[in-house]
N, C-alpha and C positions, 0 to 999 in steps of 0.2 A: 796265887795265880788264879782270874778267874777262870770261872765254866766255857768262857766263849773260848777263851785261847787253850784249853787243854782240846775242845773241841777239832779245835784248827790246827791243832799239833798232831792229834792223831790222823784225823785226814789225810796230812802232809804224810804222815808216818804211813797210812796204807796205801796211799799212794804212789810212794817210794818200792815198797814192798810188791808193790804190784808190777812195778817197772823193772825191777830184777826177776820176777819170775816170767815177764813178758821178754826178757835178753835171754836169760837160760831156755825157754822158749823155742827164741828165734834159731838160736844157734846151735840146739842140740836135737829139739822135738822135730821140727819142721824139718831139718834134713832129712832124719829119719820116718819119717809121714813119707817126704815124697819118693825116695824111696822103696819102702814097702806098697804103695796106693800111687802108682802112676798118672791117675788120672788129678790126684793133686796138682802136678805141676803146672796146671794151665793157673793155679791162683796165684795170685805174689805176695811173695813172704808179708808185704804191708799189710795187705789185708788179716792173714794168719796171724801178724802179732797184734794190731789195732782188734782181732777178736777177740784174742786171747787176752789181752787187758782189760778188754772191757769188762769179759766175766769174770777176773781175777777180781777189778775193784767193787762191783755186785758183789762179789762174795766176801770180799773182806767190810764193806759196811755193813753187810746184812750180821755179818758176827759181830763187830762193833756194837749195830744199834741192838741185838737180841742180850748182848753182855751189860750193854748200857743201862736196858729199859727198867722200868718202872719194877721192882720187887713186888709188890703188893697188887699191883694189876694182874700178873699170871695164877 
């Protein structure tokens, strides 16, 4: 298999990954956010999960590319 499609496999993979902890997220965290922190609920839950994925998928290529990188460069 080339390097480009292992590349694109994983992406897909953490991107997937990202989208079930942005569902567990939505339907378990955010309730309880609003909740405890009343002044939460003027947000809409879209916004709370489109954040919460965004830093899910930051975080998961940031481990990706630091697991990837170069051995001899650190």
């Amino acid at each position: 298999m080339s390097d480009r499609l292992k590349v694109f496999g994983i992406v897909a993979l953490l991107g997937f990954m990202a989208g079930i902890v942005a569902q567990v997220t939505i339907v378990y965290v955010v309730p309880w956010l609003i909740a405890v922190l009343p002044l939460l609920g003027g947000l809409t839950t879209f916004m709370v999960s489109g954040l919460a994925g965004a830093i899910l998928t930051v975080a998961f290529v940031s481990v990706w590319a630091y697991l990837t990188s170069n051995r001899e460069s650190r």
